[in-house]
C-alpha positions, 0 to 999 in steps of 0.5 A: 408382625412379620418377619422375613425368613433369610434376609441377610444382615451383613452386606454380600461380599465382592466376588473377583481376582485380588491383585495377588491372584492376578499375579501368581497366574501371570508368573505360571503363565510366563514359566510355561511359554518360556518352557515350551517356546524353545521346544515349540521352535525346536519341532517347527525346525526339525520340520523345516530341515526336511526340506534340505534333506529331502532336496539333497537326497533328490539332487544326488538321485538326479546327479546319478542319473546324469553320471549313467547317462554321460559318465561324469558328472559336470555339465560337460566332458572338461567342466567342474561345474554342475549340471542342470538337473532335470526338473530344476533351473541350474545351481544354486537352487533357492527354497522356502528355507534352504539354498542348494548348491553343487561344486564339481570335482576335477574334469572330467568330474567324478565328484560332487559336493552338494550343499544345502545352507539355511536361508533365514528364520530358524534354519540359519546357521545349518548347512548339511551336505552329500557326495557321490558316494552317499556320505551325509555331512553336517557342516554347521548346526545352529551356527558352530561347525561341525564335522559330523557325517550325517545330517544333524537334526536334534543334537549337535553331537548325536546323529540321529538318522 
């Protein structure tokens, strides 16, 4: 008679996730997006602000081109209105993720104020400004006001630019 060498005697066990298993991964999972999410949105933010910075600082170029040109920077010799850029339709101008608009000082005007506000998604709540003298200005970081002189973009009390 013949006997078969290495013939199991005992049923093969079941291979697979207990419940348990199954659970503690989902708990891992949810732990790690509940950390990165915020981080996550902090980043795409801070690139989204550039948008406002960047607009800023061309509009404040373009108003000092226009103050060399006329000595003023209205739109005319007795207005408190801004001019109309080169390069942009008149105020406010609207983009993916900022409106830009512009306030005059008293005619004929030798001030300015630009204003960049979030417009939706994760830029509401910001609002940064520049004079024309240079000075940078955050009124509003994630939705509570500010005094800070520069453009707030990591911290709400620590200007980083």
């Amino acid at each position: 008679m013949r006997t078969l060498v290495g013939t199991p005697t005992r049923a093969r066990r079941e291979r697979g996730f207990t419940l348990i298993e199954m659970m503690i991964a989902v708990a891992l999972v949810a732990i790690l997006a509940a950390i990165a999410m915020p981080n996550y949105n902090n980043y795409v933010r801070r690139g989204q602000l550039s948008e406002a910075f960047t607009a800023l600082s061309d509009m404040r170029a373009k108003m000092e081109q226009h103050y060399q040109d006329n000595k003023f920077y209205g739109a005319a010799i007795n207005s408190t209105t801004c001019p109309t850029l080169s390069g942009y339709s008149a105020f406010p101008v609207t983009g993916k993720y900022f409106t830009v608009s512009c306030a005059g000082g008293a005619a004929p005007s030798q001030t300015y104020v630009i204003t960049a506000t979030g417009s939706g998604g994760l830029t509401t709540g910001f609002n940064y400004t520049i004079n024309q003298i240079g000075t940078k200005g955050t009124t509003s970081y994630h939705g509570s006001t500010s005094t800070a002189t520069c453009w707030l973009t990591k911290s709400a009390t620590a200007c980083d630019n």
